[in-house]
C-alpha positions as a Markdown table, in Angstrom:
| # | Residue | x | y | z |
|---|---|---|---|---|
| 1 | Unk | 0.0 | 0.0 | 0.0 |
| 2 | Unk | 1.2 | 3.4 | -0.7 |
| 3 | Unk | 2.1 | 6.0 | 2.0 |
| 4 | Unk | -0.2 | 8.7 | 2.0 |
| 5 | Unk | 1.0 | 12.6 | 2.4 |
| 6 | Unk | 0.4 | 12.5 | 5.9 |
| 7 | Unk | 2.7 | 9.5 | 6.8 |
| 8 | Unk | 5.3 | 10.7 | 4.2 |
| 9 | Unk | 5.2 | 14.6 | 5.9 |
| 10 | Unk | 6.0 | 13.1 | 9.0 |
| 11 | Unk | 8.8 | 10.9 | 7.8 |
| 12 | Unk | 10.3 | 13.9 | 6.0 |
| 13 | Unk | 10.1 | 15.9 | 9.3 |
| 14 | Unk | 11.6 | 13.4 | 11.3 |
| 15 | Unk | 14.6 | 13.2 | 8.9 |
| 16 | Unk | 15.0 | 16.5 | 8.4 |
| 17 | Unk | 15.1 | 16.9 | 12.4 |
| 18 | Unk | 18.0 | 13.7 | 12.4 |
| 19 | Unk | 20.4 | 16.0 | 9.6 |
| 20 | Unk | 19.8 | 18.7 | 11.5 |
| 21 | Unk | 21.0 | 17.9 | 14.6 |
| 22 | Unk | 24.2 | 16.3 | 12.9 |
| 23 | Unk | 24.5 | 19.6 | 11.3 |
| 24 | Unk | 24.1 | 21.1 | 14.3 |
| 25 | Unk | 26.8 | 18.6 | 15.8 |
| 26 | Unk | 29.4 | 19.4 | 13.1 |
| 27 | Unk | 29.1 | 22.5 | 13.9 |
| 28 | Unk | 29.8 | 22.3 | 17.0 |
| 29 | Unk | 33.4 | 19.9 | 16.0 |
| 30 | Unk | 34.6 | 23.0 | 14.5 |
| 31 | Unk | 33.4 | 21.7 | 10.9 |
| 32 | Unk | 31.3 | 25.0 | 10.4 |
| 33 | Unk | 31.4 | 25.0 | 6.3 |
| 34 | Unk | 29.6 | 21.0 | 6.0 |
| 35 | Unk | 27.6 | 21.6 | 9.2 |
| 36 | Unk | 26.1 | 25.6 | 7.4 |
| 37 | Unk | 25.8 | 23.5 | 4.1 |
| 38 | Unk | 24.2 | 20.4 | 6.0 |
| 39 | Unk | 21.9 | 22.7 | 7.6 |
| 40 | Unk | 20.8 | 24.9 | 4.9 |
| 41 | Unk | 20.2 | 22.0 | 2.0 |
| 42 | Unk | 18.5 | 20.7 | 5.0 |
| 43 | Unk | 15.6 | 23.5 | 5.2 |
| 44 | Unk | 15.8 | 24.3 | 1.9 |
| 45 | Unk | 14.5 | 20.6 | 1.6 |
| 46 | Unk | 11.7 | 21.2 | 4.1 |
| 47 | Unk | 10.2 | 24.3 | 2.8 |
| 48 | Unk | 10.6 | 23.8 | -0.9 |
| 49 | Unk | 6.7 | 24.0 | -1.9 |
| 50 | Unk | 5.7 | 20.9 | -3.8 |
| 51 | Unk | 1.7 | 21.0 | -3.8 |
| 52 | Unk | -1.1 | 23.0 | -4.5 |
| 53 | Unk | -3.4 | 22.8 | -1.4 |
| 54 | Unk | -7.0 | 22.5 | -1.8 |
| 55 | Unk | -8.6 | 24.3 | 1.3 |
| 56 | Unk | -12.1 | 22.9 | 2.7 |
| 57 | Unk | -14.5 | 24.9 | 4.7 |
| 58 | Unk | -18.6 | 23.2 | 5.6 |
| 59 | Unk | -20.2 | 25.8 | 8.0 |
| 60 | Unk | -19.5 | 29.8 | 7.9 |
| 61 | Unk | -21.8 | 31.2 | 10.6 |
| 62 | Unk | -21.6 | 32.6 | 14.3 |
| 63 | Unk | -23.8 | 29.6 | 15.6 |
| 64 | Unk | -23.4 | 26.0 | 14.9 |
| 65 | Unk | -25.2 | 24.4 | 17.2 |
| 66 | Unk | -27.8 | 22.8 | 15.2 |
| 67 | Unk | -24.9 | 20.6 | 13.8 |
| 68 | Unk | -23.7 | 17.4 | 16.0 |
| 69 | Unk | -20.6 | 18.2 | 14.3 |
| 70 | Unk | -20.0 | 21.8 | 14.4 |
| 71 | Unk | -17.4 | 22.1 | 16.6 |
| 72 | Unk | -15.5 | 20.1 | 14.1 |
| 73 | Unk | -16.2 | 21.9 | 10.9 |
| 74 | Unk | -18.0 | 25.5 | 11.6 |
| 75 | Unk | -15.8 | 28.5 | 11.1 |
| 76 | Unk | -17.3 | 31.8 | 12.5 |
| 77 | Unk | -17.7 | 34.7 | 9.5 |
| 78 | Unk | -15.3 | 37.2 | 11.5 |
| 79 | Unk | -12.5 | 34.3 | 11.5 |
| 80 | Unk | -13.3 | 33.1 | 7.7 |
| 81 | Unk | -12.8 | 37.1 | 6.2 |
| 82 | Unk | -9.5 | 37.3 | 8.3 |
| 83 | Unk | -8.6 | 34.2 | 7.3 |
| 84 | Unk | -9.2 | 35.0 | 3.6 |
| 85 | Unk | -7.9 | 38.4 | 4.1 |
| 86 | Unk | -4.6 | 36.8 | 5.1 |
| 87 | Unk | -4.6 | 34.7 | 1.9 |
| 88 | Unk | -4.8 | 37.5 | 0.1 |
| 89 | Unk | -2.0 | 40.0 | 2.1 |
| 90 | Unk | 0.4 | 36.9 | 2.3 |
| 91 | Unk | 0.6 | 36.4 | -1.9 |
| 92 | Unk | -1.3 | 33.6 | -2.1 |
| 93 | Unk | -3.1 | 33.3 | -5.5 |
| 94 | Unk | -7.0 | 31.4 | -5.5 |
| 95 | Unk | -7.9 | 29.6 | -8.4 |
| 96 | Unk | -10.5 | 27.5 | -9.7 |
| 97 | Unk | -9.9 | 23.9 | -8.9 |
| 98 | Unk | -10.3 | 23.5 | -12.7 |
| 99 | Unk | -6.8 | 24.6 | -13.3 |
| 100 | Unk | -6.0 | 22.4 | -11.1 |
| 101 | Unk | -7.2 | 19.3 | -12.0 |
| 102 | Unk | -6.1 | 20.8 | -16.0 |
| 103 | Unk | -2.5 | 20.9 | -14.9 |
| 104 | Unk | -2.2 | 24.3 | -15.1 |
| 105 | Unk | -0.7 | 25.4 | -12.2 |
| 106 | Unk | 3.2 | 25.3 | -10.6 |
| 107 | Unk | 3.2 | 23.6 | -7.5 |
| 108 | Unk | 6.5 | 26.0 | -6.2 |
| 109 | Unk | 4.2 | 29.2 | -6.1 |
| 110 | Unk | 1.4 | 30.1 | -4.2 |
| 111 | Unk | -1.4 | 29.3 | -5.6 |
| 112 | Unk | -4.4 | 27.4 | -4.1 |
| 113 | Unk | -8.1 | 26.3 | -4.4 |
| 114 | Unk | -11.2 | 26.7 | -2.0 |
| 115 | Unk | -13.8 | 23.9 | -1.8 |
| 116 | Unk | -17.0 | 24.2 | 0.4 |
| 117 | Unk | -19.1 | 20.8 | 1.0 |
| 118 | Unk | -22.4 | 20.2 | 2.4 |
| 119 | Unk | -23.8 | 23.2 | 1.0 |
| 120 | Unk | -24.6 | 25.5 | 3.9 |
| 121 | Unk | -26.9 | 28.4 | 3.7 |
| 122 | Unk | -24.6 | 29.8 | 5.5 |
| 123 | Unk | -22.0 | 29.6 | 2.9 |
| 124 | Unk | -24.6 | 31.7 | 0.6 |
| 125 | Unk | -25.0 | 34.6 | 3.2 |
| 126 | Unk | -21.5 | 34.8 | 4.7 |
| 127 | Unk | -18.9 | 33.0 | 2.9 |
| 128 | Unk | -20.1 | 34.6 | -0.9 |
| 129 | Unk | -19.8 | 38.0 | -0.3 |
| 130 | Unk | -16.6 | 37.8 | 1.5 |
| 131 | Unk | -15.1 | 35.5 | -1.7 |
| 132 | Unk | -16.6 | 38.3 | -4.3 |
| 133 | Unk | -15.2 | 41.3 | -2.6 |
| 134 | Unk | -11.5 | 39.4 | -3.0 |
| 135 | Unk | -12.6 | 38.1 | -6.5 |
| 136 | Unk | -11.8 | 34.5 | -4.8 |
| 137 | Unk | -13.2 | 31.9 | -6.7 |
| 138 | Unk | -14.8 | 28.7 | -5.0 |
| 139 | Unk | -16.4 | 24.8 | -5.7 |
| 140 | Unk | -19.3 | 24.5 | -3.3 |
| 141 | Unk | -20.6 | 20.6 | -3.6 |
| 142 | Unk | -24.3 | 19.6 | -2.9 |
| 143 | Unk | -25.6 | 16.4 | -2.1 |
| 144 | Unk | -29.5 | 16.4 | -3.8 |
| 145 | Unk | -31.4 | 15.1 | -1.2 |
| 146 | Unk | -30.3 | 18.6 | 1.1 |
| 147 | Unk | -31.4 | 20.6 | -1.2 |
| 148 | Unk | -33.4 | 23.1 | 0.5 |
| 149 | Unk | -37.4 | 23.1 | -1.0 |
| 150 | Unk | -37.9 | 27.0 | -0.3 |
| 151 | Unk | -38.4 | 29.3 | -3.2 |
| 152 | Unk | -36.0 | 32.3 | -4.0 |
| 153 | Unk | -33.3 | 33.6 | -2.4 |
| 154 | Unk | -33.3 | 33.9 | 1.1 |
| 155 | Unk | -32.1 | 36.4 | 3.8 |
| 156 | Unk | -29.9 | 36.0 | 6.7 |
| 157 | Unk | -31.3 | 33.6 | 8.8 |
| 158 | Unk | -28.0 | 32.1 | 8.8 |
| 159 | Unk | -27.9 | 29.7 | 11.6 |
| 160 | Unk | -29.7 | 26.5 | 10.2 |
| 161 | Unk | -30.3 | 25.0 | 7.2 |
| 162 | Unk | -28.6 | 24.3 | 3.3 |
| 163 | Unk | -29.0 | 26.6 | 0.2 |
| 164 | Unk | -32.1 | 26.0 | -2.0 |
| 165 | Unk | -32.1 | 25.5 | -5.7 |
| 166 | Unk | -32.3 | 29.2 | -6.7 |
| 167 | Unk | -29.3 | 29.9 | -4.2 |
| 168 | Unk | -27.3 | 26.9 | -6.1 |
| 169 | Unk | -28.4 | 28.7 | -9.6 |
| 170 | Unk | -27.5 | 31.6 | -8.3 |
| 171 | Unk | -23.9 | 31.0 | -7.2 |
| 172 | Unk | -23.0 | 29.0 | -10.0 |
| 173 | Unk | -24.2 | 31.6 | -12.5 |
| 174 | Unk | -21.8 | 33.9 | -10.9 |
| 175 | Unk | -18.9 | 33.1 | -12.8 |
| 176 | Unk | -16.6 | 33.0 | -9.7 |
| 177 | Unk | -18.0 | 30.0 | -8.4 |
| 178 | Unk | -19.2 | 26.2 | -9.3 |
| 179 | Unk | -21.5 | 24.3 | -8.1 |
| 180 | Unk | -20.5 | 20.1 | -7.9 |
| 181 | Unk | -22.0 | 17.1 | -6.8 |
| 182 | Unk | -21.9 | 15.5 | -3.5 |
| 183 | Unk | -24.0 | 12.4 | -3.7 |
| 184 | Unk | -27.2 | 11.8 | -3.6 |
| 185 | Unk | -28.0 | 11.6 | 0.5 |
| 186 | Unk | -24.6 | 11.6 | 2.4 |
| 187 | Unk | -25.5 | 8.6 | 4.3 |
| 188 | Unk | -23.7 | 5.7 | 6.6 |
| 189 | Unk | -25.7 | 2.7 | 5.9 |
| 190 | Unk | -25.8 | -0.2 | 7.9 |
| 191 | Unk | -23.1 | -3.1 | 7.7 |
| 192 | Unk | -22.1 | -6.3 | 9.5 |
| 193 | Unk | -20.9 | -5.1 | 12.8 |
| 194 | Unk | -21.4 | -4.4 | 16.5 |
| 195 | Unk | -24.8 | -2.6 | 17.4 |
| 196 | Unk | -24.3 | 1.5 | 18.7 |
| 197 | Unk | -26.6 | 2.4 | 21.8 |
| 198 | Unk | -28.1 | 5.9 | 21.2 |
| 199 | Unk | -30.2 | 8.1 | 22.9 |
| 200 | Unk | -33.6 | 8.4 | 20.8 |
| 201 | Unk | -34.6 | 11.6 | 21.4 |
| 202 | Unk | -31.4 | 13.5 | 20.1 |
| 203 | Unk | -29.6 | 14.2 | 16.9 |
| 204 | Unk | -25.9 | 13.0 | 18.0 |
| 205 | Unk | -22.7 | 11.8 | 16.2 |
| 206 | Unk | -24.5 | 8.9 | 14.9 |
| 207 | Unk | -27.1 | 11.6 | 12.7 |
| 208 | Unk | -25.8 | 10.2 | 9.4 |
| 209 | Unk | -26.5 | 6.3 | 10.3 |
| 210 | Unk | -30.5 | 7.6 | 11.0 |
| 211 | Unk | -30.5 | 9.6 | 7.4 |
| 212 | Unk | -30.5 | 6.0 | 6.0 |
| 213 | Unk | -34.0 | 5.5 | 7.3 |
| 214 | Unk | -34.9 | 8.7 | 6.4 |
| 215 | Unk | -35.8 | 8.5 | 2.3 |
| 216 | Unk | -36.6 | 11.2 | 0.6 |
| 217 | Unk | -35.6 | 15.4 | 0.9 |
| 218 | Unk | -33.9 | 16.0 | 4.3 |
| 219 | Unk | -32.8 | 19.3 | 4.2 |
| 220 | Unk | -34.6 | 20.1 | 7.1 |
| 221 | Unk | -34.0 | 17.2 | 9.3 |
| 222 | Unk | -33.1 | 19.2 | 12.5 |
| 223 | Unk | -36.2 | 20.3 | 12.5 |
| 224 | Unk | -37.5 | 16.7 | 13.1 |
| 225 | Unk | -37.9 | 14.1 | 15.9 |
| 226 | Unk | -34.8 | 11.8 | 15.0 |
| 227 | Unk | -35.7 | 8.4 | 14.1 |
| 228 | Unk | -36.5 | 6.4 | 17.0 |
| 229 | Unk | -33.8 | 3.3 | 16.4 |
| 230 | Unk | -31.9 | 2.1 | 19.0 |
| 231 | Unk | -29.4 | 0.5 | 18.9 |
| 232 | Unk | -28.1 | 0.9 | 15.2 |
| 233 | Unk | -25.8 | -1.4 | 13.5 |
| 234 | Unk | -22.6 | -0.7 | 12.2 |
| 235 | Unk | -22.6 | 1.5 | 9.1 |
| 236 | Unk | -20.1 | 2.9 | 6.3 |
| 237 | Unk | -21.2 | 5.5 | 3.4 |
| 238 | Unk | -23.5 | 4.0 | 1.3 |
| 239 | Unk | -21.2 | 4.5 | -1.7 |
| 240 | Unk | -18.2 | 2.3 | -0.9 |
| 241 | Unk | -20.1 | -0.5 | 1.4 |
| 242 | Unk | -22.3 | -3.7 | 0.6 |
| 243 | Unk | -24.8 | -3.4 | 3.0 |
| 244 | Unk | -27.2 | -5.3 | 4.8 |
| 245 | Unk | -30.7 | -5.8 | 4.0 |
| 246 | Unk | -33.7 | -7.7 | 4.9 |
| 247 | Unk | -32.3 | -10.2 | 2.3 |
| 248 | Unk | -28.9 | -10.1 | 3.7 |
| 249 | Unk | -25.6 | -8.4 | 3.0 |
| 250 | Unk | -25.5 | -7.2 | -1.1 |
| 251 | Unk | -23.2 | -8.7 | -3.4 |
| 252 | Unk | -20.8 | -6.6 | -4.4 |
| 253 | Unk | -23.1 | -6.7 | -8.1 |
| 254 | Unk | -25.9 | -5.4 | -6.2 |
| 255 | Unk | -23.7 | -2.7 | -4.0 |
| 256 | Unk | -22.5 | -1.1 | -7.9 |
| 257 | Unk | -25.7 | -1.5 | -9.4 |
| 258 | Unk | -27.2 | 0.1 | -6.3 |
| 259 | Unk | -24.2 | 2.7 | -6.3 |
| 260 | Unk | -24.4 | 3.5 | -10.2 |
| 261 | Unk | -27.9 | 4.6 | -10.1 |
| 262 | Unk | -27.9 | 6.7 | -7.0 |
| 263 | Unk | -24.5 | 8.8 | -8.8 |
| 264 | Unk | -26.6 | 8.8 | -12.0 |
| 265 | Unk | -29.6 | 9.9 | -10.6 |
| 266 | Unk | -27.5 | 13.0 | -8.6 |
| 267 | Unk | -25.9 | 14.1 | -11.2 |
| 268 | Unk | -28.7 | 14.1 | -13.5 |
| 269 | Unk | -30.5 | 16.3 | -11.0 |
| 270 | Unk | -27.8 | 18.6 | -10.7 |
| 271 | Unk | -27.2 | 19.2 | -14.2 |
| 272 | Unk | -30.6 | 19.6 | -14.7 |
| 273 | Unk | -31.0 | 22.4 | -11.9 |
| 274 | Unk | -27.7 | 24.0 | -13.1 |
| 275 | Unk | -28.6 | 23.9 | -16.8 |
| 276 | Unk | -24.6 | 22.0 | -17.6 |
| 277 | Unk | -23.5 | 19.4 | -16.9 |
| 278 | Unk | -22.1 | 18.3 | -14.0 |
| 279 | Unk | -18.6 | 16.3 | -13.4 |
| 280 | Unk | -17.1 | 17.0 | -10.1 |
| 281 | Unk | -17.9 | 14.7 | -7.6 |
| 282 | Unk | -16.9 | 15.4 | -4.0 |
| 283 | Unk | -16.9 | 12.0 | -1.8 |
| 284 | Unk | -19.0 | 12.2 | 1.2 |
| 285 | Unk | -16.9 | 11.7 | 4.9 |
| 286 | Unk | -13.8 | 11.0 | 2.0 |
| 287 | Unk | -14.5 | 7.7 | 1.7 |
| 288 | Unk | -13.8 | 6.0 | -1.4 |
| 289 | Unk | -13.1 | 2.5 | -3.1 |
| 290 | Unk | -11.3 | 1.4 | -6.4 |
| 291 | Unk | -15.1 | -0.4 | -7.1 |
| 292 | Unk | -16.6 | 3.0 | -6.5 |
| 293 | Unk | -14.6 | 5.5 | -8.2 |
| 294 | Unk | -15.1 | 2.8 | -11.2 |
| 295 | Unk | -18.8 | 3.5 | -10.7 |
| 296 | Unk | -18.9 | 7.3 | -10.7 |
| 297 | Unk | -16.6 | 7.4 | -13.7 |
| 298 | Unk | -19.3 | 4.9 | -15.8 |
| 299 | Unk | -22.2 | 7.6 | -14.6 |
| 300 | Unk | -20.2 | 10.7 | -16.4 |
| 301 | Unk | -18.0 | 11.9 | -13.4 |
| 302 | Unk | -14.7 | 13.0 | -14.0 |
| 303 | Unk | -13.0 | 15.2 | -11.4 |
| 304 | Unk | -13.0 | 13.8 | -7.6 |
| 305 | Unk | -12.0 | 14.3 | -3.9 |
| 306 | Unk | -10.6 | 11.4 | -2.0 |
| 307 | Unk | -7.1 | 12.1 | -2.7 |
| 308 | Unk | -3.9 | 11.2 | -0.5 |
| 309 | Unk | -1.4 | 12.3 | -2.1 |
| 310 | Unk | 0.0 | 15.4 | -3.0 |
| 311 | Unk | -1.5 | 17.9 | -5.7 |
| 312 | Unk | 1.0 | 18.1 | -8.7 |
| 313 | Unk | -0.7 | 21.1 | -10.3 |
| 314 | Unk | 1.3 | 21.2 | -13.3 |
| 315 | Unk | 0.0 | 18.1 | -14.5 |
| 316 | Unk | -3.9 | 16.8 | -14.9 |
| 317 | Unk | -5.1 | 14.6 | -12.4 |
| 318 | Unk | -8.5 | 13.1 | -11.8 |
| 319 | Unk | -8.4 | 13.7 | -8.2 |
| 320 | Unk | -7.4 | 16.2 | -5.6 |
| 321 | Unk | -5.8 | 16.0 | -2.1 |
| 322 | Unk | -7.7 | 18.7 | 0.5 |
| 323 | Unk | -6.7 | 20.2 | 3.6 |
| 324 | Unk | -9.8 | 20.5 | 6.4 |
| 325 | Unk | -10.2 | 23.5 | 8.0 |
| 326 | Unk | -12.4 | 24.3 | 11.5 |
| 327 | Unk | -12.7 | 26.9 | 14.0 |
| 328 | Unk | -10.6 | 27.4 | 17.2 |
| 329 | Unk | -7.9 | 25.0 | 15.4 |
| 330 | Unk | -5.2 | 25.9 | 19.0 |
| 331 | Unk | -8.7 | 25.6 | 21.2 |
| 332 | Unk | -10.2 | 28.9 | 22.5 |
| 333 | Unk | -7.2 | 31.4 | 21.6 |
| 334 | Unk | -7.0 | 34.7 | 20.1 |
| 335 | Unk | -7.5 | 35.6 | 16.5 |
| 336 | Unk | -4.1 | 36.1 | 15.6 |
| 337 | Unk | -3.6 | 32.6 | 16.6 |
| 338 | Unk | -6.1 | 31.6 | 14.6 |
| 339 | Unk | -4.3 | 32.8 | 11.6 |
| 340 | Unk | -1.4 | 31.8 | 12.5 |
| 341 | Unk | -2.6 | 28.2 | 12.6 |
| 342 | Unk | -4.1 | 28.6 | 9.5 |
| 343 | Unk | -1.4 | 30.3 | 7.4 |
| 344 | Unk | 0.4 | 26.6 | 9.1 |
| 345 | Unk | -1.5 | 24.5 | 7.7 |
| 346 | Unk | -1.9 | 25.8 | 4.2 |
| 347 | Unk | 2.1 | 26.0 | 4.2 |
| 348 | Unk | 2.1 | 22.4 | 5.2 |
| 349 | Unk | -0.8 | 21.5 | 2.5 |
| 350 | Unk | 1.9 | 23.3 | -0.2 |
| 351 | Unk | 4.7 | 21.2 | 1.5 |
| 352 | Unk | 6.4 | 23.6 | 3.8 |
| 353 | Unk | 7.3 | 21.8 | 6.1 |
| 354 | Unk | 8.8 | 24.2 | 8.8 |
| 355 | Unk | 5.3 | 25.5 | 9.6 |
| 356 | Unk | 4.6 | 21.7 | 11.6 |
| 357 | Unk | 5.4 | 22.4 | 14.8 |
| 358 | Unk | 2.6 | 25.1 | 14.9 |
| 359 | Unk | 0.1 | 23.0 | 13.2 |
| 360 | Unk | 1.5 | 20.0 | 15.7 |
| 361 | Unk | 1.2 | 22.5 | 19.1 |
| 362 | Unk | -2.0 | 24.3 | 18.2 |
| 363 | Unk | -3.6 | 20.5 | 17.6 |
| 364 | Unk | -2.2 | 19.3 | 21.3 |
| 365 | Unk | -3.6 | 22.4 | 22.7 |
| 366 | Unk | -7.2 | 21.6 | 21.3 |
| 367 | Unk | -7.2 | 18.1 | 22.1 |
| 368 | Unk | -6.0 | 18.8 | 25.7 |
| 369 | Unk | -8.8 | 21.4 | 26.0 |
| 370 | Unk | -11.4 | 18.6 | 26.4 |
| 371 | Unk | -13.8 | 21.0 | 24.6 |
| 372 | Unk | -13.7 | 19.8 | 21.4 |
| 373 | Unk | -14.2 | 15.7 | 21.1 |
| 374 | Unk | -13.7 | 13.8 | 17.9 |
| 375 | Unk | -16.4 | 11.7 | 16.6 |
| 376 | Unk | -15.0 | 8.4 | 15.3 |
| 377 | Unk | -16.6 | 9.1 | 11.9 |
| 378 | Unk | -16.3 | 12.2 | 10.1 |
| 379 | Unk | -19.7 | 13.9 | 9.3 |
């Protein structure tokens, strides 16, 4: 199995750290010319930019708290403009991911791309203005079934809720943004496994195992008594798993079939709303198979998420790497903090590698807080 980016990071950081302090040592043996050269090839090595990072955002909005998962992925508006006013004082050029996945950019400058999933109408009220006003452009994906039903545009009400068809038109006709796919119902589906005790009367962690048993629109879900199942089995996205039904577990014939028709009928329904046709195809939770990236390509996808490697830029790929980002990344801390984190991780998403211990301290600092738990499956 290939190393991904992550493990391969962290092995060049440890190296680098090993010549360094040999540098450091020859240096101190009165060998000053090998140990400077040593220790200079040495960060030159780490910093050398050799990706174009692909930066995610879900929620923009002051209150999250309808979302089980919004301490992991909201970003409040005041944080998101400073962070995209930092982009744009620090040189860092935004392009649409098309140029990316076209191989038309050079991994050694700065240049990256902005991606938005879920949809949020959020995104619409706060995020969009913010990206015009820079001239940043943006790939927002939307699963169909979250599709708001509202007519028209709406105002601020900018806590709950995802964007609605006429908001989708709207951004996409915009010419600064794109609108892609994101499934049909971002959904964990049951498979063979150990059963999950819940409490019935909440929306938790487990929210996207009860989607499955909720067919149909469910774009306003929060706004609904949650399913009363308890305990649910074991589940993985619908896309990648065979899963269980009252017949048994599907063959994997039956998972693609299932799989194939689901993309197809997403992707016809975005096209059809956007008035194009649509080809990107963001993964839900990131969770992809050979088997089902052989499905979406048969259905008339051709760009994807998913990736684990490096972005090469400069030459086309079918998928991209991305770079998560959430609020309070060191824990509760100042802005300037904040944006230090972030400019961190977007050097590290490039391949700069001498921005790791920050990313490294401001994730210890979170984690130790207590305040913001990880869910054992990304929503």
């Amino acid at each position: 199995m290939a190393l991904d980016r992550k493990h391969i990071r962290y092995a060049r950081v440890v190296a680098g750290v090993v010549v360094l302090s040999g540098a450091v040592l020859l240096i101190l043996r009165g060998h000053w010319a090998v140990g400077a050269v040593l220790g200079a090839g040495t960060l030159w090595a780490l910093s050398r930019r050799r990706s174009v990072p692909v930066i995610v955002y879900h929620a923009v909005t002051p209150d999250a708290s309808w979302l089980p998962w919004g301490a992991n992925v909201a970003v409040r508006p005041e944080v998101f403009r400073a962070q995209m006013e930092t982009l744009a004082r620090t040189g860092w050029e935004v392009v649409p991911d098309d140029r990316l996945f076209g191989g038309q950019l050079d991994p050694r400058k700065r240049q990256l791309a902005l991606h938005f999933d879920d949809a949020y109408h959020n995104v619409f009220v706060h995020a969009r203005p913010c990206l015009e006003r820079l001239g940043f452009p943006a790939t927002v994906f939307a699963s169909t079934d979250f599709i708001d039903p509202s007519q028209g545009v709406r105002g601020a009400d900018t806590t709950r809720g995802y964007m609605n068809a006429e908001e989708l038109r709207a951004m996409d006709g915009d010419g600064l943004f794109k609108i892609g796919c994101h499934g049909k119902d971002h959904v964990l589906g049951p498979v063979p496994g150990p059963m999950m005790a819940r409490d019935p009367a909440t929306w938790g962690p487990e929210t996207a195992h009860l989607w499955y048993y909720m067919p149909g629109n469910k774009a306003r879900w929060f706004e609904q008594a949650p399913p009363g199942i308890t305990p649910i089995p074991d589940s993985q996205s619908v896309l990648v798993a065979r899963l269980l039904t009252p017949q048994g577990q599907e063959t994997e014939a039956q998972r693609s079939a299932r799989v194939r028709a689901d993309l197809s009928a997403a992707r016809s329904l975005m096209s059809r709303l956007l008035g194009r046709e649509v080809v990107d195809f963001c993964w839900p939770f990131d969770r992809v198979s050979d088997a089902a990236l052989a499905d979406a390509r048969a259905v008339g996808f051709a760009h994807f998420t998913g990736g684990r490697q490096d972005n090469p830029g400069n030459r086309p790929v079918e998928t991209v790497s991305r770079t998560h980002v959430h609020d309070h990344a060191a824990g509760f801390a100042p802005l300037w903090v904040e944006l230090l984190v972030f400019r961190a991780r977007v050097e590290i998403a490039a391949g700069n590698l001498l921005w790791s211990p920050i990313s490294w301290a401001a994730s210890a600092r979170r984690r130790l807080s207590g305040q913001f738990p990880r869910f054992g499956r990304r929503i």
